[in-house]
Short mmCIF file of the C-alpha atoms (twelve columns), coordinates in Angstrom:
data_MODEL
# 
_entry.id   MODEL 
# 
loop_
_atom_site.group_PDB 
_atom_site.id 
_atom_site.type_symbol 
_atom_site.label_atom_id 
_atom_site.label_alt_id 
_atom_site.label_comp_id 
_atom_site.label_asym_id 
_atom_site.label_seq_id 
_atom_site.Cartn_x 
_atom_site.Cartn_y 
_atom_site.Cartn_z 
_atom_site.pdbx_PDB_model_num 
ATOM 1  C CA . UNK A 1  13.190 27.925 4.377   1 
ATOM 2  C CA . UNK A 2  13.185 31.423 2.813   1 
ATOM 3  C CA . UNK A 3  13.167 34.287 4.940   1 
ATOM 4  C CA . UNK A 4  13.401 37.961 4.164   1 
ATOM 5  C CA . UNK A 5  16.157 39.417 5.958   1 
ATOM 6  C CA . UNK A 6  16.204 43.022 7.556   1 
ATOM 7  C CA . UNK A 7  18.707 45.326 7.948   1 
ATOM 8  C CA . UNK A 8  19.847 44.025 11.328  1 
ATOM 9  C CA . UNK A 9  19.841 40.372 10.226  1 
ATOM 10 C CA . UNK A 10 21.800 40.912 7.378   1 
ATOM 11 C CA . UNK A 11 24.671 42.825 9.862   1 
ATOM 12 C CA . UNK A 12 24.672 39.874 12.051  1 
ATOM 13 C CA . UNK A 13 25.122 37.552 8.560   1 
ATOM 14 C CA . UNK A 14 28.250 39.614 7.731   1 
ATOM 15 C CA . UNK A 15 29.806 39.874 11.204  1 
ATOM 16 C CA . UNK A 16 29.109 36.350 11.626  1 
ATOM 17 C CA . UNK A 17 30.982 35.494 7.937   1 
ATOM 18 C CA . UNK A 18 33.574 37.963 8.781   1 
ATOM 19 C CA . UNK A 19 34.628 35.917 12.115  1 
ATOM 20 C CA . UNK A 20 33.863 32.423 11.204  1 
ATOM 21 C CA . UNK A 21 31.535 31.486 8.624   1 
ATOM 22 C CA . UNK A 22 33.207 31.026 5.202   1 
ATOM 23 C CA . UNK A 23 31.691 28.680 3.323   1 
ATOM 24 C CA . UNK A 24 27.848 26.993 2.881   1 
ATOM 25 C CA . UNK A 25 24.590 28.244 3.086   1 
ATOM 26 C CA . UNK A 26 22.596 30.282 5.851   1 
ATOM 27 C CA . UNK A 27 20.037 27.701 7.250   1 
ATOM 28 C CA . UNK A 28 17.109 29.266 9.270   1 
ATOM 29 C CA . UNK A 29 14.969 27.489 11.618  1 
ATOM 30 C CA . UNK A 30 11.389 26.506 10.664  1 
ATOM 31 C CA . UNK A 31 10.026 26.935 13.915  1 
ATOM 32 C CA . UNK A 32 11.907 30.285 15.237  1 
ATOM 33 C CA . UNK A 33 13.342 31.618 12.099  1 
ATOM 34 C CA . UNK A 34 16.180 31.619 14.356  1 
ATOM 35 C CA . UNK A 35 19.763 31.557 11.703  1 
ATOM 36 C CA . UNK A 36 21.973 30.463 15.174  1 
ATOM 37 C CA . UNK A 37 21.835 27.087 13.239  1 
ATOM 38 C CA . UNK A 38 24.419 23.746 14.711  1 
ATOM 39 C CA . UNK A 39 25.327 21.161 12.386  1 
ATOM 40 C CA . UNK A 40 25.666 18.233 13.956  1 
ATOM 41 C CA . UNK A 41 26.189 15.494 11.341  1 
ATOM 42 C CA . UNK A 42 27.163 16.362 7.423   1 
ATOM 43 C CA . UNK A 43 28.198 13.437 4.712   1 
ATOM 44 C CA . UNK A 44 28.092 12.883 1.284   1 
ATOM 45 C CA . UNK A 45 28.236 9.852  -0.992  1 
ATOM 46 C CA . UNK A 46 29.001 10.109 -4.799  1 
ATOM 47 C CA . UNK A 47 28.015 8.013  -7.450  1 
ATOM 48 C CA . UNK A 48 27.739 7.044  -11.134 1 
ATOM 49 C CA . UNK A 49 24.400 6.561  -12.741 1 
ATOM 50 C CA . UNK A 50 23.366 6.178  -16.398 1 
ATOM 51 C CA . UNK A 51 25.517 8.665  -17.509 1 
ATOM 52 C CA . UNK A 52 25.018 11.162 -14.570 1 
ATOM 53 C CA . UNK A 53 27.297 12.053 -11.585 1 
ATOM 54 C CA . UNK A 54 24.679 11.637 -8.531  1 
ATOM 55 C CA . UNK A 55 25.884 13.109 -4.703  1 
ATOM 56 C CA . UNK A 56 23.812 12.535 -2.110  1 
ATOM 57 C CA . UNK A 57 24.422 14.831 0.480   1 
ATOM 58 C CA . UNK A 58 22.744 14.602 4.186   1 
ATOM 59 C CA . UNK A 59 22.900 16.623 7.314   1 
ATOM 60 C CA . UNK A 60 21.669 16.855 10.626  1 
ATOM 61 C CA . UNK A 61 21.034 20.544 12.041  1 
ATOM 62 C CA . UNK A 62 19.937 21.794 15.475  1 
ATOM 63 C CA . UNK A 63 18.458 25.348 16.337  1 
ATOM 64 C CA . UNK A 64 20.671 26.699 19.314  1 
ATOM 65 C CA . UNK A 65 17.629 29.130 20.071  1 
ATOM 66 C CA . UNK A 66 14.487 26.648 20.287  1 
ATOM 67 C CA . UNK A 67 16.215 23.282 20.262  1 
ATOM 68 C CA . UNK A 68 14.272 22.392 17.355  1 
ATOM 69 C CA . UNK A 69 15.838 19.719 14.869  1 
ATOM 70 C CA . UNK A 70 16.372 19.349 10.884  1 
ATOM 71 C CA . UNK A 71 16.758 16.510 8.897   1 
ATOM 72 C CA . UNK A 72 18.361 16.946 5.845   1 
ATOM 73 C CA . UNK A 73 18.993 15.058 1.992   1 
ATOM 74 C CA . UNK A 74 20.000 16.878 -0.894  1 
ATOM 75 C CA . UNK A 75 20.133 14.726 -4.135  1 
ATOM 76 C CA . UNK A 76 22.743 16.910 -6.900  1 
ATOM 77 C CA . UNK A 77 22.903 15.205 -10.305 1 
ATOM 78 C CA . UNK A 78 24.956 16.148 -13.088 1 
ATOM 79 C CA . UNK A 79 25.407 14.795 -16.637 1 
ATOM 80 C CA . UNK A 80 28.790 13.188 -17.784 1 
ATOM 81 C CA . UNK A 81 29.366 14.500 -21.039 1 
# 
C-alpha cells in the first residue's frame, strides 16, 4: 500500500534507516497506515521454469501499532538468456 509521506514521516524513515534499517522496503499498514511494521516470517524458494528463473518469495508481517496482520507472496520471474 502506497502512502504519501509528509515531512515528519519521511524524518522518522531516515532516522529509522540511519539506526537499523538497511535493506528492504518500507511496508505500511492497511488498516493504520502505521510504517512500525514486524516481520515475523520471510522465505524464498527459487526455481527453473521454461526458460525463466521464478522466486517465490513470502512473508508474514504484523502492525506493532493496531495488531493488524499481512500475508504476503511475491512471484519475481526472470528470463535465462
Amino acid at each position: 500500500m502506497s502512502v504519501k509521506l509528509t515531512f515528519w514521516k519521511k524524518v522518522r524513515l531516515f532516522r529509522r534507516y540511519l539506526n537499523h534499517q538497511k535493506n528492504g522496503v518500507l511496508v505500511t499498514c492497511g488498516i493504520c497506515n502505521s510504517s512500525n511494521i514486524e516481520f515475523s516470517y520471510q522465505g524464498e524458494k527459487e526455481r527453473c521454469q521454461e526458460g525463466h528463473k521464478v522466486v517465490i518469495y513470502k512473508s508474514d508481517y504484523k502492525c506493532n501499532d493496531c495488531s493488524a496482520s499481512c500475508k504476503n507472496v511475491q512471484g519475481w520471474v526472470k528470463k535465462i538468456d
